[in-house]
matplotlib code that plots the C-alpha trace (Angstrom):
import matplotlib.pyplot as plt

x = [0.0, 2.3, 5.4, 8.7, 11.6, 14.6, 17.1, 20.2, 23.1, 25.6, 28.7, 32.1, 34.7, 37.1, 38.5, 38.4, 42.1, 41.4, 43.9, 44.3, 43.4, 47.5, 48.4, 49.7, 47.9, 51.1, 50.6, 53.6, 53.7, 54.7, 57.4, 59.0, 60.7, 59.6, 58.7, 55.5, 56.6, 56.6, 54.0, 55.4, 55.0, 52.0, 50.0, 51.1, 49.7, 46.9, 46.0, 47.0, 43.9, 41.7, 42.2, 42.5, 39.0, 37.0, 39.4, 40.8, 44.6, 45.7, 49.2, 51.2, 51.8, 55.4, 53.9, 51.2, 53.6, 55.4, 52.5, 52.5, 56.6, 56.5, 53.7, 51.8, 47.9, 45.4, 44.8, 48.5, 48.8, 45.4, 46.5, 49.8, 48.5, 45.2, 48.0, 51.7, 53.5, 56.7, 58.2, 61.6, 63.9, 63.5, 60.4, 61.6, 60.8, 59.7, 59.8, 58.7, 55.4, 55.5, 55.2, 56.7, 57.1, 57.3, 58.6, 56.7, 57.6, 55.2, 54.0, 51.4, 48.8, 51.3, 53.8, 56.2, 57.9, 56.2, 57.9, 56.2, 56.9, 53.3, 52.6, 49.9, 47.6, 45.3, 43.5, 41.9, 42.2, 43.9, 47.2, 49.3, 51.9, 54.7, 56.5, 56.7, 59.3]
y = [0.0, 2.9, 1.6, 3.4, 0.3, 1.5, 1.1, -1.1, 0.0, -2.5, -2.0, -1.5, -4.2, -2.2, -0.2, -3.0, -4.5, -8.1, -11.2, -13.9, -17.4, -17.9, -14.6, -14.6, -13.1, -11.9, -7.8, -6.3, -3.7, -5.7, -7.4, -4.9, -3.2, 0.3, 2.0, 4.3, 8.0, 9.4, 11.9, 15.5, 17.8, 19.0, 16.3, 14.5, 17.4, 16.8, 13.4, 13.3, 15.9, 14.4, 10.4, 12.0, 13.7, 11.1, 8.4, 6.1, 5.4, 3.1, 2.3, -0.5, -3.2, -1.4, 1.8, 0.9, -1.0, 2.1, 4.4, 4.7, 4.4, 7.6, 8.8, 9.6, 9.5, 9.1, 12.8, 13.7, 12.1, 13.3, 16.7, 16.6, 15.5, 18.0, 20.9, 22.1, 19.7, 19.5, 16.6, 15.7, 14.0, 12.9, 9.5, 5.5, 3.3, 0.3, -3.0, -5.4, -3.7, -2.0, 1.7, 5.0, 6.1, 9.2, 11.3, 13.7, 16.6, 18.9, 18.8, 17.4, 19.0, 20.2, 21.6, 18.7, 18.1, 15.3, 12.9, 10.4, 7.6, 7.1, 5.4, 6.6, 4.7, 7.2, 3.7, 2.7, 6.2, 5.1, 6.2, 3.7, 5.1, 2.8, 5.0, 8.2, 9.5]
z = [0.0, -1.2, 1.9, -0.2, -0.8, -0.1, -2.8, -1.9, -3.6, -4.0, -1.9, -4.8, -3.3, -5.6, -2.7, -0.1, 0.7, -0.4, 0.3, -2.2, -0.8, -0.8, 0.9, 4.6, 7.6, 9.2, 10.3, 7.7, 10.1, 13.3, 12.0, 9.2, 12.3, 11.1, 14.3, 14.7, 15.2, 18.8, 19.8, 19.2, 22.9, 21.7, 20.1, 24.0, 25.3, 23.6, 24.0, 28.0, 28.4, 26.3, 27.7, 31.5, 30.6, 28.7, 28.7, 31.3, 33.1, 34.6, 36.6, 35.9, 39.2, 39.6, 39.5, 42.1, 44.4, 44.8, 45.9, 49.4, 49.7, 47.0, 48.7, 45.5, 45.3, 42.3, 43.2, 42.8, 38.7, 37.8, 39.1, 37.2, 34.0, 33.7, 35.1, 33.6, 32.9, 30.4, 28.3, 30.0, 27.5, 24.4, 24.0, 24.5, 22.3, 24.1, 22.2, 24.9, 24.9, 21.4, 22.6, 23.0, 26.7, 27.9, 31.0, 32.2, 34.5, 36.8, 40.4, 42.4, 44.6, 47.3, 44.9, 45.2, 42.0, 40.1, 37.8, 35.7, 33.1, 31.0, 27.7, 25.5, 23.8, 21.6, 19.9, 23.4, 24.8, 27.9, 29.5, 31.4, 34.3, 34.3, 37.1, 39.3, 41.1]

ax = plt.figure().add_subplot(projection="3d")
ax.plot(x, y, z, "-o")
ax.set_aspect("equal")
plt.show()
């Protein structure tokens, strides 16, 4: 009774990257040894404010062992990373875990100065704090 079809277009597998039967699985990229580039200061920047906003961190079991002998809180690294905070040295390439890691320099709540060791992963938006000191 006059229900509109919707036309269904046919999807073009032209542009779709297609593997022969024969071709391997194997990611190119994770065993070519070409290395993603490291985040510039302010592309860090960045993504530390927009993954401590709307994403989530998390610390690694060294980082958390350490908390109460450093006497850093959750407080203290969520107020560092939304606050000043400065790139100390130049980004590690980690090849255990496939990442760049970075230093990061400010303070905490109290004024103390803050160091910490985070990786960045924009894909999950979530920031991982391998150290402080």
């Amino acid at each position: 009774m006059g229900q509109k079809r919707t036309k269904i277009l046919p999807f073009p597998k032209k542009g779709i990257a297609q593997t022969p039967g024969s071709a391997s699985i194997i990611d190119v990229n994770a065993s070519s040894g070409l290395l993603p580039s490291p985040l510039t200061e302010a592309e860090l920047r960045d993504a530390v404010l927009r993954i401590i906003s709307y994403g989530t961190y998390r610390e690694t079991r060294h980082s958390n062992k350490d908390r109460s002998y450093r006497n850093v809180s959750d407080d203290d690294i969520q107020f560092m990373l939304r606050g000043p905070w400065r790139l100390s040295g130049k980004p590690e390439w980690d090849a255990t875990h496939k990442n760049w890691k970075y230093k990061l320099n400010g303070h905490d709540i109290e004024g103390d100065e803050l160091m910490l060791v985070v990786a960045v992963n924009q894909e999950e938006q979530m920031i991982t704090v391998i150290t402080k000191y």
